[in-house]
Residue, then its C-alpha position, 0 to 999 in steps of 0.5 A: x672076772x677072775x684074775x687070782x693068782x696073778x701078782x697084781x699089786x696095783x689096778x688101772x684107774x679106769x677098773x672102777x668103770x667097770x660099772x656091769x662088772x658083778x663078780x670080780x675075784x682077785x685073790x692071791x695078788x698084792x693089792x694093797x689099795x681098795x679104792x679101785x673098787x669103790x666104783x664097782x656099783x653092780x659088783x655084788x660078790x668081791x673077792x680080795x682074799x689073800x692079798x695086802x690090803x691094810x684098810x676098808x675105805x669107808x666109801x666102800x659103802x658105794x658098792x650098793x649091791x654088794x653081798x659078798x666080800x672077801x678080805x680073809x687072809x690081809x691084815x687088816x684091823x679095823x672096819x669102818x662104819x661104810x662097810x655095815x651100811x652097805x645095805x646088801x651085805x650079807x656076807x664079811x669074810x676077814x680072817x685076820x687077828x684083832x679085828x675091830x668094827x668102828x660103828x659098834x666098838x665090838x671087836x673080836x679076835x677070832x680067825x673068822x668074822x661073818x656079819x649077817x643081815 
């Protein structure tokens, strides 16, 4: 499903039914909350680039097939412990200054933060 560049700013709550959904891109928008897409647990490439996001919910763990995430260009500062436990993950793409990650205390302020398992 691509919907970028669409000025969506809010989801229906029925989105995180969308359990078959694999790739969702939504780049480009204005969407502010993450948890529309906590229940997207077959979702295994996740684009949010560009859009107003200021937070990871932890229950981002959920999303158990998740390999690729994309949250460059947001602002967000800090990453919480769910999003390393999301055991797929291979691929955390954030390009945001003064990034934080909670489970480790490392934290870097460099444009491009890439977690690989």
């Amino acid at each position: 499903m691509d919907v970028s560049d669409n000025e969506i700013d809010s989801l229906p709550a029925k989105f995180g039914e969308l359990r078959w959904l694999r790739v969702a891109r939504l780049s480009r928008n204005q969407i502010v909350d993450m948890r529309p897409f906590v229940g997207l647990t077959n979702c295994e490439e996740l684009d949010l680039s560009q859009n107003k996001i200021t937070e990871i919910p932890s229950t981002i763990a959920h999303m158990t097939s998740l390999v690729t995430l994309d949250l460059s260009r947001n602002d967000i500062r800090d990453i919480p412990a769910g999003v390393c436990k999301a055991w797929r993950l291979h691929v955390l793409l954030l390009v945001c200054p003064f990034v934080s990650v909670d489970e480790t205390g490392v934290s870097t302020t460099s444009n491009l933060l890439q977690l690989s398992k």
